[in-house]
TITORLO-194859 format. One record per residue (C-alpha): residue in three letters; x, y, z. Coordinates in pm, whole numbers, plus 50000, padded with zeros to 5 digits. Example, Ala and Ser with C-alpha at 12.3 -4.5 7.8 and 13.67 -1.06 7.14 Angstrom:
# residues 2
Ala512304955050780;Ser513674989450714;
This chain:
# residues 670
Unk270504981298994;Unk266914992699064;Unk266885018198771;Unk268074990198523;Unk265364964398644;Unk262604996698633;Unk264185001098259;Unk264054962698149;Unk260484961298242;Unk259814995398105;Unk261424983297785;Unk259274950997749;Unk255774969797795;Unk256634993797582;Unk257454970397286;Unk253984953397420;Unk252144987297295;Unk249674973097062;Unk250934997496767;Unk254274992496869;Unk253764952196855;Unk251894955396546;Unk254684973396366;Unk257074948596465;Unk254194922296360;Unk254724940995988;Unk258064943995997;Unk258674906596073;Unk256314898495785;Unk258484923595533;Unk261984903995709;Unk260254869295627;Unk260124872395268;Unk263084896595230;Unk265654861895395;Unk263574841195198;Unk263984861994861;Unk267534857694769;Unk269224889094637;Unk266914919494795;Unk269074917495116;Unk268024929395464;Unk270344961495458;Unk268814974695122;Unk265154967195221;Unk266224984895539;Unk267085018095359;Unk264515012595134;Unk262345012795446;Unk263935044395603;Unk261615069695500;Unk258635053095665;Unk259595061096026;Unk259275097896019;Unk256035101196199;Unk256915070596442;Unk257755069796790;Unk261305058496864;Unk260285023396965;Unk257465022996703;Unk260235031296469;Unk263204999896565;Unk260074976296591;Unk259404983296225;Unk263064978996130;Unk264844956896382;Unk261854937996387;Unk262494932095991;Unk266604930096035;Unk266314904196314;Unk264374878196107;Unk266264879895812;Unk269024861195853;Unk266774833796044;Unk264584834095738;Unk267254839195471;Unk268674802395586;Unk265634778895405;Unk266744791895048;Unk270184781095167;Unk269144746295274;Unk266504739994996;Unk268004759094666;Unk271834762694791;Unk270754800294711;Unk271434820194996;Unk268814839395077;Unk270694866395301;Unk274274873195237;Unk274934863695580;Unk273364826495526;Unk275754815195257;Unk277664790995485;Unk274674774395569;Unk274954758495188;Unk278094743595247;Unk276194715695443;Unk272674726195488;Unk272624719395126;Unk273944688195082;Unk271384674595369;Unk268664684795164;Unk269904666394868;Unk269894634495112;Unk266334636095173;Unk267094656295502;Unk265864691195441;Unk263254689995711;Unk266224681695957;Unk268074706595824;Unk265594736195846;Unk264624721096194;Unk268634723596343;Unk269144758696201;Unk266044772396279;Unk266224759696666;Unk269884771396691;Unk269004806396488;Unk266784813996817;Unk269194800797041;Unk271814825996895;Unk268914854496889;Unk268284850197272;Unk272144844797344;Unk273104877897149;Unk270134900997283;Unk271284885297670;Unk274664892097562;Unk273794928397473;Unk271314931297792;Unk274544923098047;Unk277364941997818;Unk275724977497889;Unk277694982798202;Unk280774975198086;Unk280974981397703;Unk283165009397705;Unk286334993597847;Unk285094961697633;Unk285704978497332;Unk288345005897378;Unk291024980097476;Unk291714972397076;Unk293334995696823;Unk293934989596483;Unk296814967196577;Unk294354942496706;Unk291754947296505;Unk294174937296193;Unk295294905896419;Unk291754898096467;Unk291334894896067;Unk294394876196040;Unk293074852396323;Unk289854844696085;Unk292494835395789;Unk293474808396035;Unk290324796596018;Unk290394790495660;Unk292654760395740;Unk290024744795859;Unk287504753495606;Unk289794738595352;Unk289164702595495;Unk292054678995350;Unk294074704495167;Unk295864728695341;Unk297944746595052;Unk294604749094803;Unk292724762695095;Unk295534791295179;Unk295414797494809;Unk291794801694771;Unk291654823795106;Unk294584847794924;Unk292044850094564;Unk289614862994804;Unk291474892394934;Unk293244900394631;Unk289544904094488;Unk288784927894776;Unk291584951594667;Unk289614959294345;Unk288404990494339;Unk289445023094456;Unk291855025194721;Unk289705044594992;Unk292635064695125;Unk294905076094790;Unk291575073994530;Unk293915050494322;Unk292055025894084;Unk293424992794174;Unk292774963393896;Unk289434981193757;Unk290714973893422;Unk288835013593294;Unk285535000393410;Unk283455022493645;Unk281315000293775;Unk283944983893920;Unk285515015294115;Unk283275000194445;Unk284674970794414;Unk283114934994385;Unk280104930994525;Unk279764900194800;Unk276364891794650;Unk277154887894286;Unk279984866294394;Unk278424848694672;Unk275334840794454;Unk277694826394172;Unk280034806894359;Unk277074790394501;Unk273734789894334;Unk275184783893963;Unk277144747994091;Unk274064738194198;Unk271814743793938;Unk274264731993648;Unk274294700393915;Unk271024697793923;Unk270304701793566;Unk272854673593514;Unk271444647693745;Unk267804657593639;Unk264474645893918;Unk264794666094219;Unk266504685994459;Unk266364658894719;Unk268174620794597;Unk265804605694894;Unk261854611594947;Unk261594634595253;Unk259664611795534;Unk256394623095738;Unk257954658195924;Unk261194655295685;Unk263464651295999;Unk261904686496157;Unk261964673296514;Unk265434656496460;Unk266774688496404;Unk265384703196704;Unk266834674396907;Unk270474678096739;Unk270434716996845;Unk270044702297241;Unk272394672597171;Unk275314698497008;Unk274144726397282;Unk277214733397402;Unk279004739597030;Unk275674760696953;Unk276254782097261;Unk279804787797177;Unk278994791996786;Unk276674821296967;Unk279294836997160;Unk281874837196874;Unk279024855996654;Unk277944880696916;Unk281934886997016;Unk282624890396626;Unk279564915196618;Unk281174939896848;Unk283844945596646;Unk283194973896387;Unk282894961396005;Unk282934926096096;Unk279314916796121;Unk277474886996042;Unk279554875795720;Unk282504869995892;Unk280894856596235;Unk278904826696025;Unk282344812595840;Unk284334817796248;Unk281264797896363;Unk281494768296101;Unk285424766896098;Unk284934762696473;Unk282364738396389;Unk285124717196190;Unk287784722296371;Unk285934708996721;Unk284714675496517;Unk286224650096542;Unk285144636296201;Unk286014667696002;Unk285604647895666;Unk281904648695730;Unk281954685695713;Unk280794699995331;Unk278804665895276;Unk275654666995533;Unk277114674995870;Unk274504690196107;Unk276954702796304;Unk277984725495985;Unk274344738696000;Unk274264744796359;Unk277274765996387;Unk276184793696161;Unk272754794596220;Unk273724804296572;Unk276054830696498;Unk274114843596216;Unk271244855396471;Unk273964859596802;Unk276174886396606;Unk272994913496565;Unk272944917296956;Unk276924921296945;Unk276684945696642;Unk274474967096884;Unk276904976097167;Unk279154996396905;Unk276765012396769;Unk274885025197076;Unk277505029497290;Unk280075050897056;Unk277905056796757;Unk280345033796538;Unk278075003596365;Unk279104973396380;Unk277694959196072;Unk276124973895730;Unk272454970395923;Unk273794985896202;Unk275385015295945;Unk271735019695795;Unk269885018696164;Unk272465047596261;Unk270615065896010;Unk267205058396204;Unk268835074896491;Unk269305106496354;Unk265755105796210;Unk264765098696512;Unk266885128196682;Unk268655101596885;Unk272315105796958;Unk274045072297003;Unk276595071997296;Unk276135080297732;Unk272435087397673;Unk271335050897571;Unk273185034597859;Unk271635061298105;Unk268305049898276;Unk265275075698244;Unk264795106898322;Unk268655114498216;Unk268795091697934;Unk267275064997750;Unk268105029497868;Unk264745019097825;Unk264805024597489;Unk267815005897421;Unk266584976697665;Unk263764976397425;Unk266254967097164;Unk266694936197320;Unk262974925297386;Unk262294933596983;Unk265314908496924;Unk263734877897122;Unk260294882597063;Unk260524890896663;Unk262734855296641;Unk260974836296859;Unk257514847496671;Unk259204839896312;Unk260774802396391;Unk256934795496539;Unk255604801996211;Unk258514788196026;Unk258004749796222;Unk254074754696134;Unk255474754795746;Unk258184732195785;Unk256994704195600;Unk255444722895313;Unk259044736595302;Unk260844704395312;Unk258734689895051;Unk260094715594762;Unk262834695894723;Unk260484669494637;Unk259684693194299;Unk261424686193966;Unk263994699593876;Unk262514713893600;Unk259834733393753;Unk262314753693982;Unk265444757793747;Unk263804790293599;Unk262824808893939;Unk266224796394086;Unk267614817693753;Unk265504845093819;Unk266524845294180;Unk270084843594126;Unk270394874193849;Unk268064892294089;Unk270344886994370;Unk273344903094098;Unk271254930294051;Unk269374941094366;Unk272894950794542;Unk273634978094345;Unk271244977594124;Unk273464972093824;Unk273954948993514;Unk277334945593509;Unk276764925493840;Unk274974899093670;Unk277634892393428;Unk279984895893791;Unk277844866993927;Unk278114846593549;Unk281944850993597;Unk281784836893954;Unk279414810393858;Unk281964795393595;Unk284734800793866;Unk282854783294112;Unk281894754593882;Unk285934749193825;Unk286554753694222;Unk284194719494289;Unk284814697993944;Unk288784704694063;Unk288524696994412;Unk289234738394541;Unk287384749994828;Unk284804777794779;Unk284194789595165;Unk287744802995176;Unk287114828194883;Unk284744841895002;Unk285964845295360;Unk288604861095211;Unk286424886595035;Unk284594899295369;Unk287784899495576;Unk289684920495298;Unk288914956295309;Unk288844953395699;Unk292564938395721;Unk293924962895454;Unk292464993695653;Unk293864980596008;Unk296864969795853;Unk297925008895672;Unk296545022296022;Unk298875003496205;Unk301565009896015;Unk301115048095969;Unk300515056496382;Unk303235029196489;Unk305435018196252;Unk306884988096304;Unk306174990396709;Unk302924977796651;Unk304114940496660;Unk304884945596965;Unk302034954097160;Unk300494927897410;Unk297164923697229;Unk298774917096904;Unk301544886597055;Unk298324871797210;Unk296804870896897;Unk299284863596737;Unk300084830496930;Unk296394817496921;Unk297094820596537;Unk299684798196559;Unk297474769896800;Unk294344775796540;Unk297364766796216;Unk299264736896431;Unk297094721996656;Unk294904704296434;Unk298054692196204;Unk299884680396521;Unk296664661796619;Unk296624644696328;Unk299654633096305;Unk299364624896657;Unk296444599196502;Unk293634597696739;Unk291214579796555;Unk292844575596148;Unk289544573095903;Unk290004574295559;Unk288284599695345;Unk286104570195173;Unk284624554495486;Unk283634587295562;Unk281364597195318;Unk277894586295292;Unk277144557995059;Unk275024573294841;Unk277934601294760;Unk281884578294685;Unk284694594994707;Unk286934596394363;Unk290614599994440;Unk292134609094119;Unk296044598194114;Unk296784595093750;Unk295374602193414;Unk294184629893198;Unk292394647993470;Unk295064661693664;Unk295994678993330;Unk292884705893417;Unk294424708693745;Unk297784716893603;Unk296044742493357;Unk294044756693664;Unk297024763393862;Unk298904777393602;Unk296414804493543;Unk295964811093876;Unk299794816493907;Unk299664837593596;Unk296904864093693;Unk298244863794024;Unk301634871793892;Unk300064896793650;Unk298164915593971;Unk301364922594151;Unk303394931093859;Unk300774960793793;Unk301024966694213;Unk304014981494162;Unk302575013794020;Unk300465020794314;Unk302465034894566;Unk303085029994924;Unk299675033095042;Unk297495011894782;Unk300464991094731;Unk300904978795101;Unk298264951095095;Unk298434936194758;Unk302384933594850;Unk301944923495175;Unk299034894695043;Unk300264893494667;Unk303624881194734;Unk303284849194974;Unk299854835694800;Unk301784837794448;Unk304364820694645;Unk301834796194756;Unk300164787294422;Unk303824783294271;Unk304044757594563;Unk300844737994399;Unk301974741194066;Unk305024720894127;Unk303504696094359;Unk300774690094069;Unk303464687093812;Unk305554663194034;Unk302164639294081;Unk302544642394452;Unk298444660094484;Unk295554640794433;Unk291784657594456;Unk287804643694509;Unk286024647794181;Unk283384677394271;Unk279754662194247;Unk280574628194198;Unk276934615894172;Unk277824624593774;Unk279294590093819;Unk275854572593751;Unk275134597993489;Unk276534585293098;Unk279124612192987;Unk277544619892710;Unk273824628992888;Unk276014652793148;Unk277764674692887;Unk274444676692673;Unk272464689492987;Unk275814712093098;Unk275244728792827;Unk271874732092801;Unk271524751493108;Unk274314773293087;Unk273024781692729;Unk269624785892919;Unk271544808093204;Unk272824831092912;Unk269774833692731;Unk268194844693047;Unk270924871293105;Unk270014884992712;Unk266364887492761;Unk266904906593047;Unk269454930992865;Unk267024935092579;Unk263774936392735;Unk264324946593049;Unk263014923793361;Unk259234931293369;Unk258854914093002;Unk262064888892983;Unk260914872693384;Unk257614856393178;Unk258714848492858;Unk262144834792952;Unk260064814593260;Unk257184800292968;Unk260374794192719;Unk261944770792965;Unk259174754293155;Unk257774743392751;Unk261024737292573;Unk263524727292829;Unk261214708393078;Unk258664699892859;Unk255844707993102;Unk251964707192968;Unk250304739292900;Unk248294741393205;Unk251764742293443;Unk253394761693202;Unk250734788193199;Unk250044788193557;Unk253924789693699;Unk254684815993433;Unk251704837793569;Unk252324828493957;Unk256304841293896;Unk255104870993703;Unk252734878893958;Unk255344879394226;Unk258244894394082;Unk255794926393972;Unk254014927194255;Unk256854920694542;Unk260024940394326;Unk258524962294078;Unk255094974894233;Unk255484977794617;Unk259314980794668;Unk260085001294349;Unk263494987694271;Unk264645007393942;Unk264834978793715;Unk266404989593380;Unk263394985293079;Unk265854972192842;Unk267774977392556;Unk264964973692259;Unk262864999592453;Unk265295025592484;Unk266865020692117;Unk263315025691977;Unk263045062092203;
């Protein structure tokens, strides 16, 4: 007990080194922008970071880069709430209602609840990391694949929650999403599963392109449509800031848990922060009593995620350290800053000095606290500048929202074909809200994919069938079946019967569609969903036992599912909430002209970029728009065309280097 006090305190000065503390100081600043800049992504400004540490210490080194990791999620929340642009990958289920409290005037509120509960889940998940040292090993080596594949199938019971008032569409939507994480090659046989010849699509579909898409494109066709501002309401004195704080201690007890689900989810390998923030806010709905509020302004839908977001880093650490095996893609990438370091993950970190290096890894924590508690200080100090962008027009952010959201296609791989991936999801995701489907589950169903189709074939292959019968798995297995009943019984049960109407906020009605032309579209949606779906497993049956397993196993009961919808649509026994229904006050005529205006805008963009390359189609595309489109003066024009210029060259092309392609023109003319 003495040697791990000696090596807590030895931990904290050394972090207190002054060039130790001013790395971290650097790295924080890097991680600030990085979760603010949609689409550069902590893990590839991490390896882009990599070769820095060479001549660093091993502290000096993970206060440079967990410094940077640690604040990027906290950071990567404010595009969420202001933009409905996620800033980190990680952050996109923030938008779901961090978002729509912005467009109520309540952005400072917003920023103020996730912020608060992002450092609640940063000190929760480096304590849970400090008191898990002793006793990770047995933590961890009680689940095998069996359990690991149980664990996945325990977050698609989440999704029945995520799907508010529709079960079936939500089940549906969840099945999309891991039938779009089979594309690819299949990692074991080296089959090509549904790449259709293309070889950009052999690793699969990115979650950035389609993240980005499903959720930044909605919004800024919406926002195009309704024209003035982000924000419906003016933003008052602090925008709400210190309400915020004060609903993180009024919810503390669903923040705390929200922070134990993320750093739990952490520990387990390949689960990481993507899946811990959609856990977080199904647990969030599912522990409300008002679960109609959630996707329309709940701060309860903000606090959730922002807690696990930051909680699940400490969790992804015990892995990692412990057995070498990262728990997350940062976690992958910081492995690598072991070895440079000539560090060998495993005994050694959980051994205190002279025999190993405890201190080092008790450092770990210390970076985690102090580099969140130092960013949310300097995030309240700009709160209110913050909250009062979504007093901006519309037109004046449209184009950098663009930019941002065919950056965020590229950055990931670095590849163009992801921009017309996140253009594909865009239009999908447009469909998903005008037709009443929900979004969350799609993409929770894209994370969990790859990791349930690997448990699931190991499984299988060491047990056979015997697997199902292992204790870990029936456990599981029955708190899958409380997370999929318990909230229909209690319904039924009718504690408290609202209806959907009274629960929505005035300023957003509720449009229950029960006859007429509209529920054509949903017929015609259905149907094609039915048809590719159909389409996907008939060309399954080629693949073999190996890549065939999941898409059979998945394939079959979701085509069964969406055969289910089909018939209840054509029967008239569905009706659906017409997505953005503020288009209400908006004359049909004015909402199709401006629909498409800025998707014609959003492919023009895309074309400039293919001919010319970034560096030259970023300021003409930005003057184009700001003169024609928003018919700004000269003076703004100029001066917003320069300032994005500025920053895209100076921040992407300049300092980080990212191999942007010069464009079509330019290389036909060498």
């Amino acid at each position: 007990m003495f040697d791990m006090f000696n090596a807590v305190v030895s931990g904290f000065y050394q972090v207190l080194n002054p060039s130790t503390f001013s790395l971290m100081l650097i790295g924080i600043a890097v991680g600030f922008w990085v979760g603010i800049l949609p689409g550069l992504g902590g893990p590839t400004t991490l390896a882009l970071m990599l070769p820095f540490i060479f001549k660093m210490s091993p502290v000096e080194a993970f206060a440079f880069l967990l410094g940077m990791s640690a604040v990027t999620a906290t950071t990567g929340d404010i595009t969420s709430v202001l933009f409905g642009v996620p800033g980190e990958p990680t952050t996109a289920s923030t938008i779901v209602d961090g978002h729509p409290m912005a467009k109520k005037g309540e952005a400072g509120r917003a920023l103020g609840a996730v912020l608060m509960s992002s450092l609640v889940g940063a000190i929760f998940g480096a304590f849970f990391l400090a008191v898990s040292i002793p006793v990770v090993r047995p933590l961890v080596l009680t689940f095998g694949s069996p359990e690991f594949f149980m664990i996945g199938l325990l977050g698609v019971t989440f999704v029945v929650s995520l799907s508010g008032g529709n079960l079936l569409k939500g089940l549906i939507a969840g099945g999309i999403g891991f039938c779009l994480a089979m594309i690819g090659l299949d990692p074991i046989s080296g089959i090509q599963r549904y790449t259709f010849g293309q070889l950009f699509l052999w690793d699969g579909i990115g979650l950035v392109p389609v993240t980005v898409g499903l959720f930044a494109i909605p919004e800024v066709i919406d926002l195009a449509v309704q024209g003035g501002a982000i924000s419906k309401e003016k933003v008052g004195k602090l925008g709400g800031v210190l309400e915020g704080v004060k609903d993180t201690f009024r919810h503390w007890w669903l923040v705390v848990r929200c922070s134990a689900l993320g750093a739990y989810v952490g520990i387990m390998p390949g689960m990481g922060g993507g899946v811990g923030q959609w856990i977080a806010y199904a647990h969030a709905v599912q522990s409300s009593p008002n679960k109609e509020r959630f996707g329309k302004g709940a701060v309860e839908g903000v606090l959730g995620p922002g807690a696990a977001n930051n909680s699940t880093l400490g969790g992804a650490f015990i892995p990692t350290i412990a057995f070498g095996v990262p728990g997350s893609v940062v976690m992958a990438i910081l492995l690598g800053a072991f070895i440079i370091q000539g560090i060998v993950p495993g005994p050694d970190m959980l051994l205190p000095p002279p025999k190993g290096k405890l201190d080092l890894t008790f450092s770990f924590v210390w970076i985690i606290v102090l580099s969140n508690l130092i960013t949310v200080g300097i995030c309240f100090l700009f709160l209110n500048q913050l909250a009062k962008i979504t007093q901006v027009r519309g037109s004046l952010i449209i184009p950098f929202i663009i930019l941002l959201i065919y950056l965020g296609g590229f950055a990931e791989k670095n590849a163009f074909q992801d921009m017309l991936v996140v253009l594909a999801f865009g239009a999908l995701g447009w469909v998903l809200v005008k037709l009443d489907w929900q979004r969350p589950p799609l993409l929770l169903g894209l994370v969990l994919g790859p990791l349930m189709e690997n448990r699931l074939f190991l499984s299988t292959d060491n047990y056979g069938l015997a697997w199902l019968r292992r204790p870990g798995v029936v456990i599981i297995f029955l708190l899958i079946l409380i997370g999929i009943f318990y909230p229909i019984i209690k319904e039924r049960w009718g504690k408290k019967e609202k209806t959907r109407i009274e629960a929505l906020p005035a300023s957003e009605p509720e449009i229950v569609v029960e006859k007429g032309p509209e529920r054509f579209w949903d017929i015609v949606f259905t149907s094609f969903i039915v048809v590719v779906l159909a389409l996907a497993l008939w060309q399954s049956k080629d693949f073999g036992i190996r890549a065939g397993l999941f898409p059979w196993s998945i394939g079959i009961p979701v085509l069964t599912l969406a055969i289910v919808q089909l018939i209840l649509e054509l029967a008239g026994k569905t009706t659906r909430t017409v997505g953005f229904a503020d288009d209400a006050d908006v004359p049909k005529a004015v909402v199709y002209s401006r629909t498409t205006s800025v998707i014609g805008w959003m492919f023009g963009f895309l074309i400039a970029i293919w001919l010319l390359g970034f560096l030259y189609a970023v300021p003409i595309t930005t003057l184009l728009y700001l003169k024609t489109a928003g018919r700004e003066k000269w003076p703004i024009t100029i001066l917003l065309t320069l300032l994005c210029w500025g920053v895209f060259y100076g921040l992407f092309d300049y300092s980080l280097n990212i191999p942007f392609p010069e464009g079509w023109l330019f290389s036909w003319f060498q």
